[in-house]
C-alpha positions in Angstrom: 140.9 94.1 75.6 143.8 93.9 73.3 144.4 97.0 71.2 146.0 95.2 68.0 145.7 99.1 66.0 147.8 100.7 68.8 151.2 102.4 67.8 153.0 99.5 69.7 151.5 96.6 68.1 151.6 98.1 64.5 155.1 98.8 64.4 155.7 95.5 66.5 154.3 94.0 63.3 156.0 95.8 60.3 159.5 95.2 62.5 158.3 91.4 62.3 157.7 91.6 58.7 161.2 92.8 58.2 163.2 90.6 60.5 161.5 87.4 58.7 162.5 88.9 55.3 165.9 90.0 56.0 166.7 86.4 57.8 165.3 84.7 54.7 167.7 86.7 52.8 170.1 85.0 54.9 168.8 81.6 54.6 169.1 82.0 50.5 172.8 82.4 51.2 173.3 79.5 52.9 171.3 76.8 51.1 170.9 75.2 47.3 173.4 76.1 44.7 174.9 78.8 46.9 175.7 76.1 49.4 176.3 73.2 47.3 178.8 75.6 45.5 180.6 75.8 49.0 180.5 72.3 50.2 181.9 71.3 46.4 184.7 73.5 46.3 185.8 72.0 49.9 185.7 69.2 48.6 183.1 66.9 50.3 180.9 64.0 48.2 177.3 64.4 46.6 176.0 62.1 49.4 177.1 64.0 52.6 176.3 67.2 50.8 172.9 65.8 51.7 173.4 65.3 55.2 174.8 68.8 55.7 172.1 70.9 54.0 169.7 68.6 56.7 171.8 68.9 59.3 169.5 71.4 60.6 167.1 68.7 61.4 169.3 67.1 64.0 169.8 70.8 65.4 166.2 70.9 66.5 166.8 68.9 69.0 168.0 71.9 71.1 164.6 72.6 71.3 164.0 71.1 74.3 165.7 73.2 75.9 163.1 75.9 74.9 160.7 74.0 77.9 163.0 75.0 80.5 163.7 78.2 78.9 159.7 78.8 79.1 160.1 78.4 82.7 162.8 81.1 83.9 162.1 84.3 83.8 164.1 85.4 81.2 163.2 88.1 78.0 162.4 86.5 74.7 163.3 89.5 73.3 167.0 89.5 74.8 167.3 86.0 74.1 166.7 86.1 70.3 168.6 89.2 69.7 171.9 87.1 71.4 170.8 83.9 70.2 169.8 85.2 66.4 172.9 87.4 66.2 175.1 84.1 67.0 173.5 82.2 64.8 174.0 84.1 61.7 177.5 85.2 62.6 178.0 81.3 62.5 176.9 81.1 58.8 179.0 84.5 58.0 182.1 81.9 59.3 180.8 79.1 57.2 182.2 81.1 53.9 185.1 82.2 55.1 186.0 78.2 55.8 187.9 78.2 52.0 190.5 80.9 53.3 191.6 78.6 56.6 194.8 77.0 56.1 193.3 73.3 56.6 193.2 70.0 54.4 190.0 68.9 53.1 189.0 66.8 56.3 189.4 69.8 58.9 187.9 72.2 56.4 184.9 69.6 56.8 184.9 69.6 59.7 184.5 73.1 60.7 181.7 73.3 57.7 179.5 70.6 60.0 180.6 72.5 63.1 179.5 76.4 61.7 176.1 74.9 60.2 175.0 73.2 63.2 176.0 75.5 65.7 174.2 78.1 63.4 170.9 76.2 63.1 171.5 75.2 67.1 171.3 79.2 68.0 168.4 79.5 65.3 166.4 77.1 66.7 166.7 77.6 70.2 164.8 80.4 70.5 162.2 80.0 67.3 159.0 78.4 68.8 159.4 81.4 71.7 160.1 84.0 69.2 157.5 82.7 66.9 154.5 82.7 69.8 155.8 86.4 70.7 155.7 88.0 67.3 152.6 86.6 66.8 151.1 88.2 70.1 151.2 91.2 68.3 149.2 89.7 65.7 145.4 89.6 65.4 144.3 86.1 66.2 141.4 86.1 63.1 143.9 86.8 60.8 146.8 85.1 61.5 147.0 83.0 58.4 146.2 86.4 56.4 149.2 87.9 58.2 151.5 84.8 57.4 150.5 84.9 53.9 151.7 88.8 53.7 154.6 88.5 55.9 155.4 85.8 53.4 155.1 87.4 50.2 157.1 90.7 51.1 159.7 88.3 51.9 160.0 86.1 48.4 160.0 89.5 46.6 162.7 91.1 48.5 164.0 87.4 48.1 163.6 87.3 44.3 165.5 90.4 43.7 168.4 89.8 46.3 168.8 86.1 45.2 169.3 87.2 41.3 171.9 89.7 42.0 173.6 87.2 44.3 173.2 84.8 41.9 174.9 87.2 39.2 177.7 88.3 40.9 178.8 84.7 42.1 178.9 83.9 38.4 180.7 86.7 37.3 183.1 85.6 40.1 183.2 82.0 39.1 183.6 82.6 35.4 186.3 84.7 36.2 187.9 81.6 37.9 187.8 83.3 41.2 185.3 81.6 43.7 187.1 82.3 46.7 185.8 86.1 45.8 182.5 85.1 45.1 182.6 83.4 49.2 183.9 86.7 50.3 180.9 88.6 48.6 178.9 85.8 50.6 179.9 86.4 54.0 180.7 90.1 53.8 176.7 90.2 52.7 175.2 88.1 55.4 177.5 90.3 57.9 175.5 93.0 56.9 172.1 91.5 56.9 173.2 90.0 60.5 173.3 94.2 61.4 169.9 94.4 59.8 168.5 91.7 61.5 169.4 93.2 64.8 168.0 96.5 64.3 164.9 94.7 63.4 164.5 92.5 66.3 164.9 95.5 68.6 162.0 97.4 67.0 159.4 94.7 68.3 157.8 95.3 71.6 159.6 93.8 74.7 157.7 90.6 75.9 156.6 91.0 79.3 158.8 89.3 81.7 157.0 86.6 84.1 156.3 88.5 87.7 159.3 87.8 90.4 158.4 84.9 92.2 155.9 83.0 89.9 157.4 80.0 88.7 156.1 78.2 85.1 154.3 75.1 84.5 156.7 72.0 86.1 157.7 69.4 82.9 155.1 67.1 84.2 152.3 69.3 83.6 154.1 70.7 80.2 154.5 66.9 78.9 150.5 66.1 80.2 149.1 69.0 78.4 151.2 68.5 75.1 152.2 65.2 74.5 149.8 63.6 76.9 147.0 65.4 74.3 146.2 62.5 71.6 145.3 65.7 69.7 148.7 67.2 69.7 150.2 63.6 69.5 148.5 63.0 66.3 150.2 66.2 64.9 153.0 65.1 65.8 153.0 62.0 63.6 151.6 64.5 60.6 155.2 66.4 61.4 157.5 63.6 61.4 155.9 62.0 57.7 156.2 65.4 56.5 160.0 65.6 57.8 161.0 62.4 56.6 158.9 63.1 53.2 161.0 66.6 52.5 164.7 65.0 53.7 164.7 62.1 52.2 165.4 64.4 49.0 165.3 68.0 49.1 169.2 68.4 50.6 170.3 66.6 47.3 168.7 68.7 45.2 170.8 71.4 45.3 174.3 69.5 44.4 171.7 67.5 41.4 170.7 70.6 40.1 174.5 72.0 39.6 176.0 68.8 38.8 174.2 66.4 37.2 171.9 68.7 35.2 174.8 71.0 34.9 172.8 74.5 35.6 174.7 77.5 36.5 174.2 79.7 40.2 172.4 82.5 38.1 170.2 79.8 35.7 168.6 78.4 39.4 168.3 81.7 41.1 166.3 82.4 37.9 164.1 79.4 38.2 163.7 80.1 42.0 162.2 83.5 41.1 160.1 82.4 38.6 158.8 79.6 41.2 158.6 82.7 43.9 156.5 84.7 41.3 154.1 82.0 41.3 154.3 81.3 44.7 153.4 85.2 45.8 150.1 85.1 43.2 148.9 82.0 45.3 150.2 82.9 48.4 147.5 85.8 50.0 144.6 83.0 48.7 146.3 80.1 51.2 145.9 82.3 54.2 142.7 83.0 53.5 141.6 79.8 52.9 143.4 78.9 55.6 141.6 81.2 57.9 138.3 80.2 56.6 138.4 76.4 56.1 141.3 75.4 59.0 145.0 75.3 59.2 145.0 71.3 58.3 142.4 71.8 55.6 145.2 74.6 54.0 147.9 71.9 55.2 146.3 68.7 52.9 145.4 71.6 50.1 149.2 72.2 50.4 150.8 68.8 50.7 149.0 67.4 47.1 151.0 70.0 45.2 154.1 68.7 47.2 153.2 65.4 45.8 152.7 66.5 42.6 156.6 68.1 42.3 158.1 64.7 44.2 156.2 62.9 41.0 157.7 65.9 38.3 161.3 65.4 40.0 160.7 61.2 39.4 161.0 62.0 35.8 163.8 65.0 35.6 167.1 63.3 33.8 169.5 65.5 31.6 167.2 65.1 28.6 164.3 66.1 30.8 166.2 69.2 32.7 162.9 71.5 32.1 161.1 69.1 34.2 162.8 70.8 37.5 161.4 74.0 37.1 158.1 72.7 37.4 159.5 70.8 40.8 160.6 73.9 41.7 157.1 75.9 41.0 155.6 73.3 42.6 157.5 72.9 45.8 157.9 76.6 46.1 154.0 77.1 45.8 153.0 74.2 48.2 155.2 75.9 50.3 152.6 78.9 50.9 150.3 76.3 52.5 152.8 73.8 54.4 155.0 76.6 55.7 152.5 78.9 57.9 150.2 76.0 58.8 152.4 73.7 60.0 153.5 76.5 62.8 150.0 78.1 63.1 148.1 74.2 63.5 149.6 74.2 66.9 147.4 76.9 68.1 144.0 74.7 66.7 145.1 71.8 69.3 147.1 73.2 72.6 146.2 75.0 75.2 147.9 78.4 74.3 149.3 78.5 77.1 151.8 75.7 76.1 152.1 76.9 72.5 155.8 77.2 72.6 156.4 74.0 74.4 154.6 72.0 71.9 156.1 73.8 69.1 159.7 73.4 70.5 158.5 69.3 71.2 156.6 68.8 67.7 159.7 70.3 65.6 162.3 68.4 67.9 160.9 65.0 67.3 160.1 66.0 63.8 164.0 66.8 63.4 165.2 63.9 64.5 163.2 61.6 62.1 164.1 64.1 59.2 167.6 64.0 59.9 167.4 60.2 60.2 165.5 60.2 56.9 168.5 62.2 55.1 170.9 59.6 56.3 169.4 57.0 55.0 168.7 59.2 51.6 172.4 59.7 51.7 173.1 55.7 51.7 170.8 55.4 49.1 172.4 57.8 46.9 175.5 56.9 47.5 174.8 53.1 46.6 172.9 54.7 43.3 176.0 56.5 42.1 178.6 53.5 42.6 176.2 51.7 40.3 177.0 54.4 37.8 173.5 56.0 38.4 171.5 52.4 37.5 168.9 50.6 39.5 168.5 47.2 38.7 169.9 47.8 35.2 167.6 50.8 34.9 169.6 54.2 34.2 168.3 56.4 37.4 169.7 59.4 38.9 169.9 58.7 43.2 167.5 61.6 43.1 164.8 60.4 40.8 164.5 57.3 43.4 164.8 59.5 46.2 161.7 61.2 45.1 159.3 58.3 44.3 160.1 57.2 48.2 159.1 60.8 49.2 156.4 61.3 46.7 154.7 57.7 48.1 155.0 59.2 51.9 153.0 62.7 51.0 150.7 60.6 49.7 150.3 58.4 52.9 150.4 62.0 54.9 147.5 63.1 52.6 145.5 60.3 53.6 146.1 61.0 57.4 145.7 64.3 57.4 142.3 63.7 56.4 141.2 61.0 58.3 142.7 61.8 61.6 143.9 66.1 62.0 140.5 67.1 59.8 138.5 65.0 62.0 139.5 66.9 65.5 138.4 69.3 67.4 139.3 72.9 66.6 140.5 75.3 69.3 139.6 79.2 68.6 142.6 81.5 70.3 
């Protein structure tokens, strides 16, 4: 019998909550303006500004490797503190790219090369961290958990965003943005130290007994992808990736550019959308735990819906209109986020947990990062039209969203009729 109150398990937990906040501290360094501020000033176009802040899609693919991972017998525990460490270090480079000697090109280069080996560390080890963290967790109220874990984060979030967000203005308006990239990576250096001091507060895993060997790929691949259960949330993953890249990674570069907010102005909206998001957030995992993981999933995805249809209508004139995207994405996110991890558990054997995580978010990576390509064309073709479409003046983003608005509503209507309809496993 597990003791989930012991001293272990309770610290285990609190050293969880602060590792996820302090890397999603991290990931607001490295994402929307803050990025797009970054990838401008290096001087690459709107369209593969796109394909870079979804690049980590294609890095999923290392994921894989988690299967034979599973199989040695190796520490999570030591494997995510290397693997995590690297990884962020990797994004601490990715602001110090403006100070290299290099033409544009090269500068370009190493950008793609720091973000995907950074999301390549990331994600090799996150469906085996994310099954050992949550060992430590009460099965019954794992969505509960989520949904606390969660808000602790978008409040630390709120506050270290806005005075990001401030002092990479004051930086900018004083003309100097190569200071405001040093106050980028010189802060992400010190969360990396954080991060590590977290990670080693957790309980060590317990390391598979010398001489047992894991499950051969055969078996892995039978009891995952050979499941039409787990196959069919597979397809749920890839709609939902193609849905989300198809537009969010150009949303960052439309938000400063074409609707011409500044840093501090959308660190502002994105707290305002995180306020929201908290008040909703401890309701999701309840619901969650009470009605299902895909019942909180659908709940979730017709709010996404209903911010790809605001963001159809956002123009200059219509600016406003992308703070309700942003409420809206930010709140849906309370109920896709956590259930599209924790559904895993309702259809696989737990015992293969991490494989079919590590399988479900590959394959779901690949059509997402296939999806912002295309996105990318699209937008690309909009703007040499001088933002028309068929004589109609449209931002590339406006059309971008009614493609990914129409998919969440064909995911809605699978979810539904096909994950609803299964059969639940309790573990």
């Amino acid at each position: 019998m597990i003791d989930y109150q012991s001293p272990d398990y309770r610290r285990s937990r609190a050293a969880y909550v602060a590792q996820c906040a302090t890397e999603y501290f991290v990931a607001l360094l490295v994402t929307d303006a803050f990025l797009a501020k970054l990838l401008a000033y290096v001087g690459i176009s709107d369209a593969l500004v796109g394909v870079i802040s979804s690049f980590i899609t294609l890095a999923f693919v290392v994921q894989l490797a988690t299967i034979l991972l599973v199989r040695a017998r190796v520490s999570v525990k030591s494997l995510v503190l290397t693997l995590d460490t690297l990884s962020i270090g990797f994004f601490t480079l990715l602001y110090l790219v403006p100070f290299l000697p290099a033409g544009r090109e090269m500068r370009t280069v190493l950008v793609v090369i720091s973000v995907f080996l950074a999301y390549t560390g990331r994600y090799l080890i996150t469906s085996m961290y994310f099954k050992w963290a949550n060992s430590y967790v009460d099965p019954t109220h794992r969505a509960s958990f989520s949904a606390v874990k969660e808000i602790i984060s978008l409040i630390g979030g709120m506050l270290f965003s806005l005075g990001a967000g401030f002092v990479v203005d004051r930086f900018e308006g004083a003309g100097n943005l190569e200071g405001a990239f040093l106050f980028l990576a010189i802060s992400i250096l010190i969360l990396n130290a954080v991060n590590f001091v977290t990670i080693v507060l957790i309980r060590r895993d317990d390391p598979r007994p010398r001489g047992e060997k894991g499950e051969g790929l055969g078996t892995v691949l039978k009891m995952t992808l050979g499941a039409a259960n787990f196959r069919h949330v597979v397809v749920m993953d890839v709609i939902w990736a193609v849905a989300r890249y198809f537009t969010v990674g150009f949303m960052g570069t439309f938000k400063t550019k074409d609707l011409m907010l500044s840093v501090l102005a959308i660190q502002i909206i994105n707290i305002a959308a995180s306020l929201v998001r908290i008040a909703v957030s401890k309701w999701f995992g309840r619901y969650s735990d009470r009605h299902t993981f895909a019942k909180g999933f659908e709940l979730a995805l017709w709010i996404e819906a209903a911010a790809f249809f605001v963001s159809i209508f956002t123009t200059g004139a219509t600016w406003y209109l992308v703070i309700a995207y942003t409420v809206l994405m930010s709140v849906s996110s309370a109920g896709t986020g956590q259930n599209s991890f924790n559904i895993t558990y309702s259809y696989v054997d737990g015992r293969y947990v991490t494989q079919a995580l590590a399988l479900k978010t590959c394959i779901g990576g690949i059509f997402g990062f296939g999806a912002s390509l295309l996105g990318s064309r699209i937008l690309h073709l909009v703007q040499e039209s001088g933002n028309r479409v068929f004589g109609i003046p449209l931002y590339g983003q406006q059309l971008l969203s009614a493609i990914s608005f129409l998919l969440i509503v064909v995911l809605i209507v699978y979810v539904k009729r096909v994950i609803e309809k299964q059969k639940v496993i309790v573990q």
